[in-house]
C-alpha positions as CSV (number, residue, x, y, z in Angstrom):
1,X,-13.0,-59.1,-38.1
2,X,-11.5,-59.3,-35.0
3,X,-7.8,-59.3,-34.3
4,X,-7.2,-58.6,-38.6
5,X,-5.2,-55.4,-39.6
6,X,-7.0,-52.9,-41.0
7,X,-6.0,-52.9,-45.4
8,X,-3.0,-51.4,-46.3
9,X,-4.5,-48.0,-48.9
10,X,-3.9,-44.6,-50.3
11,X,-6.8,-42.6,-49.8
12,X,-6.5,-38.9,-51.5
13,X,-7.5,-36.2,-49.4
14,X,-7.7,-32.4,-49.9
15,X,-5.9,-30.5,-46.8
16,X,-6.1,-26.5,-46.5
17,X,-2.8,-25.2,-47.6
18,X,-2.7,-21.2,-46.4
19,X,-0.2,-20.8,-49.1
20,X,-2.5,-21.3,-51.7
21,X,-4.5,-17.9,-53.2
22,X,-8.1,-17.9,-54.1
23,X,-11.0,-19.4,-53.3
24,X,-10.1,-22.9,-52.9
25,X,-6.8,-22.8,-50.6
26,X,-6.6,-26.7,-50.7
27,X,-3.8,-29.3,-52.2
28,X,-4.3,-32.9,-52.8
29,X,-2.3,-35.0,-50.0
30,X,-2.0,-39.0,-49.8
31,X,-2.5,-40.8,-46.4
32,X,-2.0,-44.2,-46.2
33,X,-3.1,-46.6,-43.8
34,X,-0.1,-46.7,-41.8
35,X,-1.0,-42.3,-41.2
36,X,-4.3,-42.9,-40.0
37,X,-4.2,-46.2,-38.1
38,X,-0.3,-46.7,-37.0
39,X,0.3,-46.1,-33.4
40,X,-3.0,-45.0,-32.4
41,X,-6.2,-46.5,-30.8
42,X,-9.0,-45.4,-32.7
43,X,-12.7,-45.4,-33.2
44,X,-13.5,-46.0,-37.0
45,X,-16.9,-45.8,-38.5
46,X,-18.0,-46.2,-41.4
47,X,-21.8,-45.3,-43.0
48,X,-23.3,-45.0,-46.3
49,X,-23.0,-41.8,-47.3
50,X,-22.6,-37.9,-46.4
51,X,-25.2,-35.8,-45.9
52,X,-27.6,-38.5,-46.0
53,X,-30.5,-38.8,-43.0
54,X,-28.9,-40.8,-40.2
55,X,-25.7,-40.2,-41.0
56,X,-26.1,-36.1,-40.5
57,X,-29.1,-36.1,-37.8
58,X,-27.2,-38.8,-35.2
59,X,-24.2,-40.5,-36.3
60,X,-21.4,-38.2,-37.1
61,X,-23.2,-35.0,-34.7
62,X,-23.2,-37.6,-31.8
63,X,-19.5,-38.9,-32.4
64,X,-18.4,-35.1,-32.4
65,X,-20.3,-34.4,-29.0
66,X,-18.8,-37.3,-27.3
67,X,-15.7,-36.7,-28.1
68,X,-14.2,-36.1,-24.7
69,X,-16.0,-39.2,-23.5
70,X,-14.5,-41.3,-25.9
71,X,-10.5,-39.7,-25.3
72,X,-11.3,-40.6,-21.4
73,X,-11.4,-44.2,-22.6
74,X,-8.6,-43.9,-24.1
75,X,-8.9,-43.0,-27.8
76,X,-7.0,-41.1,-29.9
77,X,-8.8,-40.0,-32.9
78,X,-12.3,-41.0,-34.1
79,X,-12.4,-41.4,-38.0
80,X,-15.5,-41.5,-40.4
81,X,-14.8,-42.8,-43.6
82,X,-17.6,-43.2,-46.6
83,X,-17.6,-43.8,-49.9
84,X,-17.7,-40.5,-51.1
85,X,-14.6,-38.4,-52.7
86,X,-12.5,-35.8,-51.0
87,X,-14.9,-32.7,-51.8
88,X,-17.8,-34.2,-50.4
89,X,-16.4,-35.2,-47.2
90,X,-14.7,-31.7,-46.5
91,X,-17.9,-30.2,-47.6
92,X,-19.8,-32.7,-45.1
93,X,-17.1,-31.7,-42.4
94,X,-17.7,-28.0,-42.9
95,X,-21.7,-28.2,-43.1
96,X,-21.7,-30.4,-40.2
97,X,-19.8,-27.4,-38.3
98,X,-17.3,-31.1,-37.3
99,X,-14.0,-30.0,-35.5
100,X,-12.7,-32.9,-33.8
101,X,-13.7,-36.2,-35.6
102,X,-11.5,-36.8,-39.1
103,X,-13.9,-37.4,-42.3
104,X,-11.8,-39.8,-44.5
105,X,-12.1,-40.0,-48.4
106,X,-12.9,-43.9,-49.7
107,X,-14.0,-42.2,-53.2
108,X,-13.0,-45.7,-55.5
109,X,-14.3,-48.0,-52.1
110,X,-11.0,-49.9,-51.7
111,X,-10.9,-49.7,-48.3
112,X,-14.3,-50.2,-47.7
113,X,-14.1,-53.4,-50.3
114,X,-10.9,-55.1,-48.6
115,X,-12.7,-54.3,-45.2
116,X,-15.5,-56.5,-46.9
117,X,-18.2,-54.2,-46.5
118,X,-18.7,-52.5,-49.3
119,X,-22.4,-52.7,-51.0
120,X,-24.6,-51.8,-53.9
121,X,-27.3,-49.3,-52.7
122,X,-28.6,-49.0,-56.4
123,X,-32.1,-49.3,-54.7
124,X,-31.9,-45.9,-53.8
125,X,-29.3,-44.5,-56.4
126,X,-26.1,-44.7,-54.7
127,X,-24.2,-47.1,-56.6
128,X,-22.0,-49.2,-54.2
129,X,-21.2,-48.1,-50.9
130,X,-20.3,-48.8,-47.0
131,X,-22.1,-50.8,-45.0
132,X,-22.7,-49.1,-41.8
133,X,-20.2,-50.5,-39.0
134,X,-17.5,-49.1,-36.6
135,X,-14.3,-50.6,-34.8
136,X,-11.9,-49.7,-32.7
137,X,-8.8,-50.3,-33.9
138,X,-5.2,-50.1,-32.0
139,X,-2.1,-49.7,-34.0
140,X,-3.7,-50.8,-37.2
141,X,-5.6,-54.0,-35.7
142,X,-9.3,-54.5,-35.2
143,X,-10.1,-54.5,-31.4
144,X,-13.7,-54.4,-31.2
145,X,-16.1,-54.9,-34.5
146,X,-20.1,-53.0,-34.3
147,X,-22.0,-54.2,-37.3
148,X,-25.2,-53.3,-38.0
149,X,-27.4,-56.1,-38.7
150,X,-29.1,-57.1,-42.3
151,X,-25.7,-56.8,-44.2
152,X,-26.7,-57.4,-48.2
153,X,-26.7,-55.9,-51.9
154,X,-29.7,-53.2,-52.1
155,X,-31.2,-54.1,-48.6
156,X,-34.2,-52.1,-47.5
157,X,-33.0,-51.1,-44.3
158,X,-30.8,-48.7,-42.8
159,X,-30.3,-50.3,-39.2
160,X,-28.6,-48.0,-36.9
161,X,-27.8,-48.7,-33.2
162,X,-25.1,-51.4,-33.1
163,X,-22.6,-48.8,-34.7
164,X,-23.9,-45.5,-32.7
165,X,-21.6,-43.6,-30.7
166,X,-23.5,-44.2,-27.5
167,X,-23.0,-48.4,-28.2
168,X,-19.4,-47.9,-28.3
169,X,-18.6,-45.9,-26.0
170,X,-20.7,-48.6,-23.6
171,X,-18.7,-51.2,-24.4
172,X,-15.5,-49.4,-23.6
173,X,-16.8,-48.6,-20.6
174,X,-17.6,-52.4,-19.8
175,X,-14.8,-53.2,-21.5
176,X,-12.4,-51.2,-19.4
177,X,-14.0,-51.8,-16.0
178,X,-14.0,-55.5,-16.6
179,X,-10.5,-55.5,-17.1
180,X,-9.8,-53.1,-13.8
């Protein structure tokens, strides 16, 4: 993974437009890769889905608190992207009270697919989503890869640790004083 551009997609996302009336001020907008990735160094992660255990309790909570931490090493924006559709991110986003960290929209799984990490999770009803991983990526190319372990079709596990916030931000900090 390392060293590979990140795929070239459309995902459709719902952004608040204040000039729409109603209850539902939001439009549909396309991003594409190039949006998201180009020019930028970024932390993306990627889990299985929203408002599911780990994903809620420590993994997108603990990105958003160490936000600061991870723009003192140098990055951007922090992206989590799932396999869910626009509404459920935003909803995720807004239940999560998230602010700072951008919830991305994989609702078909092309990204996730062409990242080669996309899984069936029909064991527990999900239908085929994300394996849980992060990277950082600068200017659209994959500088460091966090996998969790056990990658396969319907695997019993969730492992989380490899792709937390706190792992990442470790290795940046090696990363960067290792290179000072």
């Amino acid at each position: 993974m390392l060293n590979r551009k990140v795929p070239d997609v459309t995902f459709r996302t719902r952004v608040r437009d204040e000039s729409i009336e109603g209850p539902n001020p939001f439009r549909w907008e396309d991003k594409s890769t190039a949006d998201y990735f180009g020019g930028k160094r970024v932390v993306l992660f990627s889990l299985p889905g929203a408002f599911t255990p780990t994903c809620s309790t420590y993994q997108l909570p603990d990105f958003e608190k160490l936000f600061d931490e991870f723009k003192a090493e140098g990055i951007d924006e922090i992206y989590c992207i799932s396999v869910n559709d626009a509404f459920v991110m935003n909803a995720w986003a807004k239940h999560q009270g998230i602010e700072r960290i951008k919830l991305i929209p994989d609702g078909s799984g092309e990204f996730t697919r062409k990242m080669g990490m996309l899984v069936a999770k029909d064991n527990l009803g999900f239908g085929m989503r994300s394996w849980r991983y992060a990277a950082v990526v600068n200017d659209g190319l994959v500088e460091q890869w966090f996998e969790e372990e056990g990658f396969s079709d319907n695997c019993d596990a969730d492992p989380y640790g490899v792709s937390s916030p706190q792992n990442i931000l470790q290795n940046l900090r090696t990363r960067e004083s290792a290179a000072a």
